[in-house]
Backbone bond lengths (Angstrom), bond angles and torsions (degrees), N, CA, C in turn:
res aa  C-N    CA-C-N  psi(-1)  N-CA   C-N-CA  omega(-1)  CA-C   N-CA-C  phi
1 X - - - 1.448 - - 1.521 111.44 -
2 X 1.498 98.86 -26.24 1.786 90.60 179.68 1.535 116.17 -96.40
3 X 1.169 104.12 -11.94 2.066 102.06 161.03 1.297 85.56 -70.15
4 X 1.461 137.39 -78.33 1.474 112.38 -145.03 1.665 118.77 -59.55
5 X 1.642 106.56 -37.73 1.683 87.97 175.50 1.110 113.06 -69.39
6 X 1.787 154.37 6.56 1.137 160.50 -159.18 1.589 89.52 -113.38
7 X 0.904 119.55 -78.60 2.023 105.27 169.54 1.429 127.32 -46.93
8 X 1.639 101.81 -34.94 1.722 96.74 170.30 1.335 128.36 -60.89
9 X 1.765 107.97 -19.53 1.677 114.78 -146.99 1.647 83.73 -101.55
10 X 1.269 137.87 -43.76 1.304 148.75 163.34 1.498 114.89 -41.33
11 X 1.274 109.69 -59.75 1.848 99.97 166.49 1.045 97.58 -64.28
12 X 1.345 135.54 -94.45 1.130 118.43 -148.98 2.046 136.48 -64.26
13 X 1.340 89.74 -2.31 1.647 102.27 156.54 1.797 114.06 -74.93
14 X 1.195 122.29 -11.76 1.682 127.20 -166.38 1.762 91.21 -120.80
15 X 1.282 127.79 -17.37 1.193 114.08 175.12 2.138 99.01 -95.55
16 X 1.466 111.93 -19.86 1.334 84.64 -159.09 1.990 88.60 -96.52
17 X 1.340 106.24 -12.26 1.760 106.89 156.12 1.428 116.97 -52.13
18 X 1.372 129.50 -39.85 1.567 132.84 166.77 1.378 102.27 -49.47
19 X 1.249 111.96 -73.88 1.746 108.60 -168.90 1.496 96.21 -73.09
20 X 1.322 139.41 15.34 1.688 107.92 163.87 1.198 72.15 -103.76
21 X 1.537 157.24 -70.22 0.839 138.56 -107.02 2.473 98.94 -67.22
22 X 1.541 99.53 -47.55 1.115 117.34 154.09 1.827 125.42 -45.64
23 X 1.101 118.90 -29.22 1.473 115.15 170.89 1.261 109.81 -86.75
24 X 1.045 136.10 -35.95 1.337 158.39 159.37 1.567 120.19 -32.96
25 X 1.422 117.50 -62.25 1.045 130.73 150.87 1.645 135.13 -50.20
26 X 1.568 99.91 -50.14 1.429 106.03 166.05 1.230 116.71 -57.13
27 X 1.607 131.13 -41.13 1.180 124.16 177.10 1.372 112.41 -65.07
28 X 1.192 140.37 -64.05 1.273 144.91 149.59 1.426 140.20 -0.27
29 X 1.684 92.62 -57.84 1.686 106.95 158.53 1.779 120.45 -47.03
30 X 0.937 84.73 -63.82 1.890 125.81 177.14 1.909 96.34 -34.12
31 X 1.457 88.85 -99.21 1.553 100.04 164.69 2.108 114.81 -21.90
32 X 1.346 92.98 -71.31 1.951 72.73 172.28 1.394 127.97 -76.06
33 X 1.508 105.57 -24.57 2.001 103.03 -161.40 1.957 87.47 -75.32
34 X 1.432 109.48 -44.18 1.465 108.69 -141.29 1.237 125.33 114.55
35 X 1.565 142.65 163.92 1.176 128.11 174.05 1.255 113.65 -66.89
36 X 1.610 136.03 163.40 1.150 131.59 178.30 1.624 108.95 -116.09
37 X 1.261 128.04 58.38 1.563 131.41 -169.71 1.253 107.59 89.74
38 X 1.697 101.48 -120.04 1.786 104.69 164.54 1.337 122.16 -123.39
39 X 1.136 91.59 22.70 1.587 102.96 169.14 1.724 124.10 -90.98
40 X 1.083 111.48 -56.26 1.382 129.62 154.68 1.689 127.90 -53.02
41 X 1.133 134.44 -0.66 1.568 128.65 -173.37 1.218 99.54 -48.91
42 X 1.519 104.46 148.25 1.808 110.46 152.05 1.364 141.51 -54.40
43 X 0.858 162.12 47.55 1.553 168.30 -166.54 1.755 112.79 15.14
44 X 0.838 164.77 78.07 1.687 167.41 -19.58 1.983 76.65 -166.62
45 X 1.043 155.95 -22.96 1.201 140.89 141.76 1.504 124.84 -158.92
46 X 1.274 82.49 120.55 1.707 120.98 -158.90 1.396 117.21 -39.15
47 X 1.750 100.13 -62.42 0.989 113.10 -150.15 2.196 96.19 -99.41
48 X 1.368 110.53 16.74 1.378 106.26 176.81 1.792 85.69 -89.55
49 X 1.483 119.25 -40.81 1.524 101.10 -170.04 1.693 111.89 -73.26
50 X 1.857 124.85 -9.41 0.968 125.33 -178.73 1.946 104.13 -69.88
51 X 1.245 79.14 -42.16 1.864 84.46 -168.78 1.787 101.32 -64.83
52 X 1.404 118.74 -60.10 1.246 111.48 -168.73 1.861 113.25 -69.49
53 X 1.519 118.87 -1.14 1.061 107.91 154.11 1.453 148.18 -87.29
54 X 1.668 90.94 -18.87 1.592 117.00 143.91 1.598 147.51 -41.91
55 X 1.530 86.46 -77.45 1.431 95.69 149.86 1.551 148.60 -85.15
56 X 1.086 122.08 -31.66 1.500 140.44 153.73 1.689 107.95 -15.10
57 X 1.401 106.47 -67.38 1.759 102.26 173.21 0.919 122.42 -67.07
58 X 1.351 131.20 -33.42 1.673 153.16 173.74 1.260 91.66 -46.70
59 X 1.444 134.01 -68.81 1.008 142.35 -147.23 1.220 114.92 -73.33
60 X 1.600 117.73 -60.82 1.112 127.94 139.73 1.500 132.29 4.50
61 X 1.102 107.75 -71.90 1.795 129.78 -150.24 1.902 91.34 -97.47
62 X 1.147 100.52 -42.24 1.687 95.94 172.74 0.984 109.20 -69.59
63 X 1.587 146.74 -43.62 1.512 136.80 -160.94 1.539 103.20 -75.51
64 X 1.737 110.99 -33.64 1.630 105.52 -176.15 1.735 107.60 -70.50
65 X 1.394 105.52 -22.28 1.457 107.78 -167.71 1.551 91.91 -65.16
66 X 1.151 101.58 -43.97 2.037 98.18 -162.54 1.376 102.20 -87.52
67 X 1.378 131.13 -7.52 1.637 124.28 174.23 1.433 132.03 -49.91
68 X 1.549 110.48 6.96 1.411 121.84 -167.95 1.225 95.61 -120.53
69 X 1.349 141.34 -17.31 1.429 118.98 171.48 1.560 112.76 -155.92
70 X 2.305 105.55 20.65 1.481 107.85 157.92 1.046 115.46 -155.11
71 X 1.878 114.34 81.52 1.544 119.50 -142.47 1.164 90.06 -83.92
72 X 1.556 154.83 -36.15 0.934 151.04 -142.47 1.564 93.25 -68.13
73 X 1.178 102.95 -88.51 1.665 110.26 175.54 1.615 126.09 -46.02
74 X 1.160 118.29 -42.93 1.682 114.13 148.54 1.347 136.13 -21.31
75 X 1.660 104.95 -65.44 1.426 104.48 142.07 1.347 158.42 -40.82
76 X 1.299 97.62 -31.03 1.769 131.37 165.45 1.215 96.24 -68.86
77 X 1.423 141.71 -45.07 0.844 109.72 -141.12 1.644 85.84 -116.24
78 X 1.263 122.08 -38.54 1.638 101.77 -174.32 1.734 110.58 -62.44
79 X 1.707 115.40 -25.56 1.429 104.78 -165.93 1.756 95.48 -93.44
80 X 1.332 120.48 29.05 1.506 128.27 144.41 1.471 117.96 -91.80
81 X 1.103 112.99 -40.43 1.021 120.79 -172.98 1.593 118.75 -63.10
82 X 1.666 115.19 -45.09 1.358 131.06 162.21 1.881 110.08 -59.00
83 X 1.055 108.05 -24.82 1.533 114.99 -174.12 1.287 113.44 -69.07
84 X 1.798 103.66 -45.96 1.536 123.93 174.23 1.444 114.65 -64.10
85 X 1.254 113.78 -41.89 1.554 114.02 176.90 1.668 124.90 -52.98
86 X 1.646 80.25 -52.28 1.746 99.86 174.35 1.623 115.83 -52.41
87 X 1.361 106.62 -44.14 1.824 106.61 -174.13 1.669 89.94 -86.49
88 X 1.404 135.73 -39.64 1.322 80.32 -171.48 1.633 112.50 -98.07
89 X 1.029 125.70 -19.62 1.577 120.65 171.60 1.453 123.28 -84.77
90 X 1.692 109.51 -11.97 1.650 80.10 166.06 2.134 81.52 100.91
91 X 1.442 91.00 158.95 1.686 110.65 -179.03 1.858 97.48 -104.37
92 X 0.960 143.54 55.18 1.696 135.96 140.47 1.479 135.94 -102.82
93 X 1.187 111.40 -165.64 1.663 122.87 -144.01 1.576 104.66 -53.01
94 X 2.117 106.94 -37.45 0.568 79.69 173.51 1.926 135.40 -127.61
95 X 1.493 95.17 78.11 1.516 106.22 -166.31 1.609 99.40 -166.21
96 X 1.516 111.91 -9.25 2.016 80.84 160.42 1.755 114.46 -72.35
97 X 1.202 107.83 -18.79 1.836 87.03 -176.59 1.285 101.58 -47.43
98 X 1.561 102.93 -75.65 1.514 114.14 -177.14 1.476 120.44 -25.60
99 X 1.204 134.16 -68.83 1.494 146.85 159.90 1.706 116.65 -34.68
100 X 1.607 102.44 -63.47 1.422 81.18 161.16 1.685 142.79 -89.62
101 X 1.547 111.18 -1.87 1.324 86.33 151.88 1.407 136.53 -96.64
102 X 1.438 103.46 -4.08 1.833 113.63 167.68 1.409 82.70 -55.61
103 X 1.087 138.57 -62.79 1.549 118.00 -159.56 0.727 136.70 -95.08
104 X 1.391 134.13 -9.47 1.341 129.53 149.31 1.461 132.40 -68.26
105 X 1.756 103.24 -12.81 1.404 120.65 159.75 1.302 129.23 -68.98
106 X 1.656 111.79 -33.68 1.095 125.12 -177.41 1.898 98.51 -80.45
107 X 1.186 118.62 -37.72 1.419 128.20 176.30 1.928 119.39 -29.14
108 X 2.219 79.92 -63.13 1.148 75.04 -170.81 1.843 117.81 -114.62
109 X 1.379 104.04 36.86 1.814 137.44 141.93 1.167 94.24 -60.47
110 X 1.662 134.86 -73.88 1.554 111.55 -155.79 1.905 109.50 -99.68
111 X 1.176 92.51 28.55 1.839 96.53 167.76 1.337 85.40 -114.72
112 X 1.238 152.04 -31.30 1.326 113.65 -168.29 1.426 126.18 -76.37
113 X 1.557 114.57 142.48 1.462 96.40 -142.54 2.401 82.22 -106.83
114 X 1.194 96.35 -20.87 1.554 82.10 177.45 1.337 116.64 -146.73
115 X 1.428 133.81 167.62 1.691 117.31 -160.70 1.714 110.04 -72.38
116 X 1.127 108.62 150.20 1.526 111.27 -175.64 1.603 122.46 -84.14
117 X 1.512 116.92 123.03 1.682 121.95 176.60 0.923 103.09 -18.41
118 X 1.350 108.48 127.71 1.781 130.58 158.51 1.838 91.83 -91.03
């Protein structure tokens, strides 16, 4: 259980880095170009999608790293990480991967009850 949440928390820390890397930018664009009609508006707060695109993968990618020998907190930290995604981007096409495997990784980090056969 702790290889798989350790691969789950890794994809989905590098998929929810794609969409920050993309929220990130959009805010950014925005902020210097200006709005572009109604296509372009600013996002109603900016800097919640700056932070959760920051940390979200961070968070992510560290809890799978440590899921092999500190599930407790692993879990903490990838099913934060899916939490962060969710509030700041919202549940679509493109952010359930990310969301659900931060969390189902983080899930089964705090079910595992002992370290897994080498």
């Amino acid at each position: 259980m702790r290889n798989a949440a350790l691969t789950l928390g890794l994809i989905g820390g590098v998929l929810a880095m794609i969409v920050g890397f993309f929220g990130y930018g959009y805010t950014e664009f925005v902020a210097s170009h200006g709005a572009i009609g109604d296509f372009g508006n600013q996002v109603d707060h900016p800097m919640v999608i700056k932070l959760a695109s920051f940390l979200a993968p961070i968070l992510a990618i560290a809890g799978a790293a440590m899921a092999r020998s500190q599930n407790i907190p692993a879990g903490v930290l990838m099913l934060a990480a899916a939490v962060g995604i969710y509030v700041a981007f919202g549940f679509s096409v493109f952010t359930m991967f990310p969301i659900a495997m931060c969390g189902l990784g983080g899930v089964l980090a705090l079910a595992a009850r002992q370290p897994d056969a080498h």
